[in-house]
C-alpha positions as CSV (number, residue, x, y, z in Angstrom):
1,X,-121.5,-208.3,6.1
2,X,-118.5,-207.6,4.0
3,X,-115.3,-209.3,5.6
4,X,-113.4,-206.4,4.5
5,X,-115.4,-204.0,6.5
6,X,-114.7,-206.2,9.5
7,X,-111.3,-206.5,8.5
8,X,-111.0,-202.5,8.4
9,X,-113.3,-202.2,11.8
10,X,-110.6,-204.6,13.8
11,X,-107.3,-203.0,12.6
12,X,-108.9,-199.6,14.1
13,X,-109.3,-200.7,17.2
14,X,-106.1,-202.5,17.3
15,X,-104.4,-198.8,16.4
16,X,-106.9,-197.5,18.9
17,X,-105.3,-199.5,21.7
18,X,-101.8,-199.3,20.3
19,X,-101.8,-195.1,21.0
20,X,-103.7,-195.5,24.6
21,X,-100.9,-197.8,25.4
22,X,-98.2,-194.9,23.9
23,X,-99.8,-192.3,25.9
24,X,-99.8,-194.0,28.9
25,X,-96.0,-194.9,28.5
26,X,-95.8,-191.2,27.6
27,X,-97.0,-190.2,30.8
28,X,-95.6,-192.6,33.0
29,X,-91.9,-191.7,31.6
30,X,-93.0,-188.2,32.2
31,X,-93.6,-188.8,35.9
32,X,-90.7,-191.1,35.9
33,X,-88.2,-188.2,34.3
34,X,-89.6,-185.5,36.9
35,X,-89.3,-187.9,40.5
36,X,-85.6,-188.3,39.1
37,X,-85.2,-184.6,38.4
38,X,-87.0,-184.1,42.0
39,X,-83.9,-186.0,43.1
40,X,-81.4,-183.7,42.3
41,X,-81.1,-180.2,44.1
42,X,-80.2,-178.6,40.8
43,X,-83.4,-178.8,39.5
44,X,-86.2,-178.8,42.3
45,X,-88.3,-176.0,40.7
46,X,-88.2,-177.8,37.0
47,X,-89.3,-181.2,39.1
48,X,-92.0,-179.5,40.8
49,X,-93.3,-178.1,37.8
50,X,-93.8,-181.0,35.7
51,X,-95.1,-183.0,38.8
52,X,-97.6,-179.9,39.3
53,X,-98.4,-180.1,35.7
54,X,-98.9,-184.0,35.6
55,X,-101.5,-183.9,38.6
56,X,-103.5,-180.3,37.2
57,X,-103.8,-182.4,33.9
58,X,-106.2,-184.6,35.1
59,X,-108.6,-181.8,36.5
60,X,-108.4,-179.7,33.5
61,X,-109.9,-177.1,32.7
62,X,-110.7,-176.5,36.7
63,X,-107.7,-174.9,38.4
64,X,-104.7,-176.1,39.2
65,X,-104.8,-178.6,41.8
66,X,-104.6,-177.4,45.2
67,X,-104.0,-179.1,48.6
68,X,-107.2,-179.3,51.5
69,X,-105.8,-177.1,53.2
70,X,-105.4,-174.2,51.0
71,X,-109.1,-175.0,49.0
72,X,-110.7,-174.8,52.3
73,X,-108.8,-171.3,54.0
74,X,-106.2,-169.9,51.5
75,X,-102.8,-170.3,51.1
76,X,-101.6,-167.8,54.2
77,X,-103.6,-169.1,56.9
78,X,-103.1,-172.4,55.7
79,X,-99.3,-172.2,56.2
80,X,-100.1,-171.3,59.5
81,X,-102.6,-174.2,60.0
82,X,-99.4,-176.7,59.0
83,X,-97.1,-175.0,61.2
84,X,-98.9,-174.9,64.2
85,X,-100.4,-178.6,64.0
86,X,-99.5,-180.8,67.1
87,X,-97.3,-183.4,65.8
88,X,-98.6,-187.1,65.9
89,X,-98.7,-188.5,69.7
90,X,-100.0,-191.9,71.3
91,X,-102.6,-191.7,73.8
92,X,-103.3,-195.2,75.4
93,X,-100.9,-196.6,72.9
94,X,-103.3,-195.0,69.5
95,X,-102.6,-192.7,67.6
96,X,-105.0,-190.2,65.6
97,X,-106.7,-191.8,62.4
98,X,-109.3,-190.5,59.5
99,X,-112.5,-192.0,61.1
100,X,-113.6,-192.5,57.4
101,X,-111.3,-195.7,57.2
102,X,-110.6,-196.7,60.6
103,X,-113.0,-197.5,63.3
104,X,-111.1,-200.2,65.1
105,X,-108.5,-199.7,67.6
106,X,-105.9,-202.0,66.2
107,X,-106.0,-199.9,63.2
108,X,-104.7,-196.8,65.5
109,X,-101.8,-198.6,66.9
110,X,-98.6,-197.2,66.1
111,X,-95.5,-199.0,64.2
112,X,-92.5,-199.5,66.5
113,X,-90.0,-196.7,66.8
114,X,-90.3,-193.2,64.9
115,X,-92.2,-194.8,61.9
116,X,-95.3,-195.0,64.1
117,X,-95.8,-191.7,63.9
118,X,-96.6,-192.2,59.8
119,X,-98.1,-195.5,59.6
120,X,-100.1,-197.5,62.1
121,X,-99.7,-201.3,61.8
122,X,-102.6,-201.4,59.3
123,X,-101.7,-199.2,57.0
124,X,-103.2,-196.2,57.9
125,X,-101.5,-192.5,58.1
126,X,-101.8,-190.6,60.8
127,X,-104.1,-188.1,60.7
128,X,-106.2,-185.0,62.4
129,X,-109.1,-183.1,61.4
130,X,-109.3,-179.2,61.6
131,X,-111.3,-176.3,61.8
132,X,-110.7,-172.6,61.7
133,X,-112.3,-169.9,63.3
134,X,-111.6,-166.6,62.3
135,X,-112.1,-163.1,63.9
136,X,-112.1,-159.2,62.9
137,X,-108.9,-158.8,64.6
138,X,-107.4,-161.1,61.4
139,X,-106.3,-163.3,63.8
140,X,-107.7,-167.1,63.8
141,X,-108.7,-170.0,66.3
142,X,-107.5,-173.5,64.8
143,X,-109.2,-176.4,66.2
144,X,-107.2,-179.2,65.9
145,X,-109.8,-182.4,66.3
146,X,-107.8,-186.1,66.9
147,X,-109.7,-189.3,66.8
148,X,-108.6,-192.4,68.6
149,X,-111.3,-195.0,68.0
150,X,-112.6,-196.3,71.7
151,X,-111.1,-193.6,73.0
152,X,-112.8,-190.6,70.9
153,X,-111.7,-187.3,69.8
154,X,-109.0,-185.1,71.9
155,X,-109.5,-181.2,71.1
156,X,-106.1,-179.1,71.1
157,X,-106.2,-175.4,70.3
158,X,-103.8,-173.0,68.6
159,X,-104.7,-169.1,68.6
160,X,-103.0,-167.6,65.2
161,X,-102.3,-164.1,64.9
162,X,-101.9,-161.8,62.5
163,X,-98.1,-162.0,62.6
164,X,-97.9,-165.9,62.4
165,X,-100.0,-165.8,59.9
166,X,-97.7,-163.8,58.2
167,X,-94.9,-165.4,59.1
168,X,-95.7,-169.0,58.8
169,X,-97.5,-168.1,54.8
170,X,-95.1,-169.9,53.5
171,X,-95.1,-173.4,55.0
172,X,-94.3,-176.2,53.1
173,X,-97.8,-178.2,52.2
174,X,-96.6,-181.8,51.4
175,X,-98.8,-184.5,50.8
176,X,-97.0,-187.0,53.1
177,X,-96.9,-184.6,56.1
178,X,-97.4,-185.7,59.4
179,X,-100.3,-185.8,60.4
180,X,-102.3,-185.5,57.3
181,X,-104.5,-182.8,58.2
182,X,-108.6,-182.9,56.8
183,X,-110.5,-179.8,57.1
184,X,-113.5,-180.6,58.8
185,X,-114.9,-177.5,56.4
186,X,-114.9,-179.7,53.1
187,X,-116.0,-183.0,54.8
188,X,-119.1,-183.9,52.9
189,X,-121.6,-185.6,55.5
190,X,-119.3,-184.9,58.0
191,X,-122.4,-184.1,60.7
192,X,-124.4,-187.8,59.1
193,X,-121.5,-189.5,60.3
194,X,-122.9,-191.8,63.4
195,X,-120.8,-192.7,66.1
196,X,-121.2,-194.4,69.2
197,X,-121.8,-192.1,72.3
198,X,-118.7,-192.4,73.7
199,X,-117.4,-191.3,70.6
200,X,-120.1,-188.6,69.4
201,X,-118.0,-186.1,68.1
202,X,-118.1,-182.4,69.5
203,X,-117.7,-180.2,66.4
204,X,-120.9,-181.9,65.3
205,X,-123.1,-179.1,63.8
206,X,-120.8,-176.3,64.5
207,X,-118.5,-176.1,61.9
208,X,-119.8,-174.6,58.7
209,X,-118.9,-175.4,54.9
């Protein structure tokens, strides 16, 4: 083969590498540049907008990126869903956890002091799942589902009228809110999950998609 061929082949790859490398300093000084701007409470909406654009780049050309919460019932009622949530609370010293990565109960137990009520000692947020039944009277029923491993899932109920709804559209959705809340709606083999029967869960095959 001719050696300047290979020579030619090598020095584009080399520039290929060399403009990944740019973009990704591009982008991580873009990221960088709006967390700083976030910083400052002259400029909230011009931080929020290049954060927004930075994550709905990646999932181009689908829609801007939306939390769970609002994919699975809409902004309004998903306002309300966040406003009414219970706030994180031990029961037998655990605290709620996403069943998908925690199945033990040292991985439920709380940090000391108010940071437990984030983080358990493992790592893992805290977290509840939800499900939303709604009726012709536009109001809605929000289950809110908590799983404790050994101990199992604790139900508590919020009812959600028209004028809360209303009223509570506008709730901040922030991704390190406590407790992270999961639609059961968009959990993909949610009812294959197996459990053991002290910890079958009781939304199994009534919540639809």
């Amino acid at each position: 083969m001719d050696a300047g061929r290979i020579s030619e082949r090598g020095s584009g790859t080399v520039e290929h590498a060399a403009l990944v490398v740019l973009a990704a300093v591009v982008a991580i000084a873009g990221v960088a540049g709006a967390r700083l701007l976030a910083s400052d409470p002259h400029t909230p909406e011009l931080a929020s907008a290049l954060l927004r654009k930075q994550r709905c780049a990646v999932r181009y050309p689908d829609p801007c990126w939306q939390d769970p919460l609002t994919e699975a019932y809409g902004r309004p009622l998903a306002g309300a869903v966040r406003g009414l949530a219970p706030p994180p609370a031990t029961l037998e010293g655990l605290v709620g956890v996403d069943y998908r990565s925690c199945r033990q109960a040292r991985c439920a137990t709380p940090l000391p002091g108010t940071a437990g009520l984030h983080l358990t000692i493992s790592n893992r947020r805290t977290a509840t799942f939800v499900a939303v039944r709604e009726d012709r009277a536009a109001a809605a029923e929000i289950d809110y589902w908590i799983y404790r491993p050994t101990l199992g899932w604790q139900l508590l109920s919020e009812t959600a009228t028209a004028d809360q709804i209303r009223a509570l559209a506008g709730t901040p959705l922030l991704d390190d809110a406590d407790p992270k809340l999961i639609p059961l709606e968009l959990l993909l083999g949610r009812d294959e999950a197996r459990f053991p029967p002290s910890e079958e869960p009781p939304w199994r095959g009534t919540v639809d998609s």
